[in-house]
C-alpha positions as CSV (number, residue, x, y, z in Angstrom):
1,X,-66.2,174.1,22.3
2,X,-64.6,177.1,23.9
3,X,-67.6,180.0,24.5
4,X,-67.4,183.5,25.3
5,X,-69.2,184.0,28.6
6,X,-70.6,188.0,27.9
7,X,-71.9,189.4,31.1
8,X,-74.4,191.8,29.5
9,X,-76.0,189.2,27.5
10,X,-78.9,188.4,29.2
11,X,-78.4,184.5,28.2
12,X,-75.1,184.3,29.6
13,X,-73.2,182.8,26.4
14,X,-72.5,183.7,23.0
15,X,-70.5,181.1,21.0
16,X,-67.3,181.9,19.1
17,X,-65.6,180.7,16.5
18,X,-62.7,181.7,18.0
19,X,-61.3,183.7,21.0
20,X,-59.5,187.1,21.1
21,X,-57.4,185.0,24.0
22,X,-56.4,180.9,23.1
23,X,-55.5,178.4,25.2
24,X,-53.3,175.4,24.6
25,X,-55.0,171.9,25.7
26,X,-51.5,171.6,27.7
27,X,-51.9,174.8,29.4
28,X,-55.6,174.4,31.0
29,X,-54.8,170.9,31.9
30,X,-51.8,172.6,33.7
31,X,-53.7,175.6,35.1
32,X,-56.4,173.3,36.3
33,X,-54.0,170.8,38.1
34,X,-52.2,173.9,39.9
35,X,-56.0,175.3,40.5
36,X,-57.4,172.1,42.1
37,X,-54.3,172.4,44.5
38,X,-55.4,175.6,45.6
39,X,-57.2,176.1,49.1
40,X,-59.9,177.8,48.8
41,X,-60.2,177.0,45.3
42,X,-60.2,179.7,43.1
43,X,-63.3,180.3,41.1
44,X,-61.0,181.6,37.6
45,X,-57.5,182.6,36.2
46,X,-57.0,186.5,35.4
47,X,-54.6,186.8,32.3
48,X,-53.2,190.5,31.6
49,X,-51.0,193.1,30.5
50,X,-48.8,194.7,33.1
51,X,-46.4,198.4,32.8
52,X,-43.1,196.9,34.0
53,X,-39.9,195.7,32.6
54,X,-37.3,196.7,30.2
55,X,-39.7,197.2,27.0
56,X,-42.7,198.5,28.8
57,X,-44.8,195.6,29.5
58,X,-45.2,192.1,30.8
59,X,-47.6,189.2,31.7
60,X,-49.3,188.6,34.4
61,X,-51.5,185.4,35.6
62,X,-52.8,185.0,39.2
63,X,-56.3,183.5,40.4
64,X,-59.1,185.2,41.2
65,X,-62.4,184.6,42.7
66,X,-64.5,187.1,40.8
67,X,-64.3,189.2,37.5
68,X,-64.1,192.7,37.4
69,X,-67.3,194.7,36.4
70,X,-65.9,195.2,32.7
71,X,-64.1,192.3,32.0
72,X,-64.4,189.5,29.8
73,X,-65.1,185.7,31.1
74,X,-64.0,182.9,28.6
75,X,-64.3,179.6,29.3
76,X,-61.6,176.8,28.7
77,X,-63.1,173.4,29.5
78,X,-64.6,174.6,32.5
79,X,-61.5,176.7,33.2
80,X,-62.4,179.9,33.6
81,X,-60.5,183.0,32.5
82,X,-60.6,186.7,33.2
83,X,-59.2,189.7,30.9
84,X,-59.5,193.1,31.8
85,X,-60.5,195.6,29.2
86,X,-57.2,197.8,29.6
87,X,-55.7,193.8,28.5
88,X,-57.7,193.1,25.8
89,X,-55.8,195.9,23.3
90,X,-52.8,193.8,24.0
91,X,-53.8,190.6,24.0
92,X,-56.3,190.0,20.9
93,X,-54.7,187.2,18.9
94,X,-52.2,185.8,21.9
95,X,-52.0,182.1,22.4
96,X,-51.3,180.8,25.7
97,X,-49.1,177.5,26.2
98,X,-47.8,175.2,29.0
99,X,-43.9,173.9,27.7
100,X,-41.8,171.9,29.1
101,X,-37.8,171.9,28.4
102,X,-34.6,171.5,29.8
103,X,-33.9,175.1,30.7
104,X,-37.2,174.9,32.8
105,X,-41.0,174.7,32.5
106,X,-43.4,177.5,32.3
107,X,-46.5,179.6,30.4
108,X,-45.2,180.3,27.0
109,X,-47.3,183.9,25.3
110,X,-47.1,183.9,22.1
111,X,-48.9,187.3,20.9
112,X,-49.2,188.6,17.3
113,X,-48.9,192.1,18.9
114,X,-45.2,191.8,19.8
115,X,-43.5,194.8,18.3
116,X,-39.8,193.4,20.1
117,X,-39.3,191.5,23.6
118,X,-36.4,192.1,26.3
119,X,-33.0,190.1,25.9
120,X,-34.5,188.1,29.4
121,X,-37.9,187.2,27.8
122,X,-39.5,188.8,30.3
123,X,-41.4,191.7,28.8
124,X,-42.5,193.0,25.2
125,X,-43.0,196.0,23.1
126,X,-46.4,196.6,21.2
């Protein structure tokens, strides 16, 4: 089971049915094979919503030792992940897979949210 690690509950963990944020089986087995590469080791992931391309946002993932004071922690079979709270608007609903095809391979977002994406694929509109 996926929980919801809430840092001002004085527990630690509150279980959800399900997470504002999803990820695929295929994508934390992926971000946990390129994590276990790193050296040091990352202690998380941080997912979020950038300003930037041609329809005003994009994704961003990068590791990260710590979260931020007001973020939220989730955990993915002991994968953990970090969303900012500027993020979260943008990301409530988005499900975050690892594909593999012959154009390339890559994080796939796919996000409720979307309003209308770039001709690259590279950024979105909400």
């Amino acid at each position: 089971m996926n929980l919801l690690v809430d840092q001002n509950d004085p527990i630690g963990y509150i279980e959800k049915e399900k997470h504002m944020i999803q990820l695929t089986e295929r994508a934390t087995e992926k971000v946990q094979e390129i994590l276990t590469a790193q050296d040091p080791k990352p202690n998380g992931l941080r997912i979020a919503v950038v300003g930037g391309g041609c329809s005003g946002f994009t994704y961003s993932m990068a590791f990260e030792n710590a979260p931020g004071m007001l973020d939220k922690t989730y955990d993915f079979s002991g994968l953990k992940v970090f969303v900012d709270q500027a993020s979260m608007l943008y990301l409530d609903g988005v499900e975050v897979d690892y594909v593999e095809t012959l154009e390339g391979s890559g994080f796939k977002f796919n996000n409720p949210n979307v309003k209308s994406t770039c001709g690259c694929g590279s950024s979105f509109q909400a």
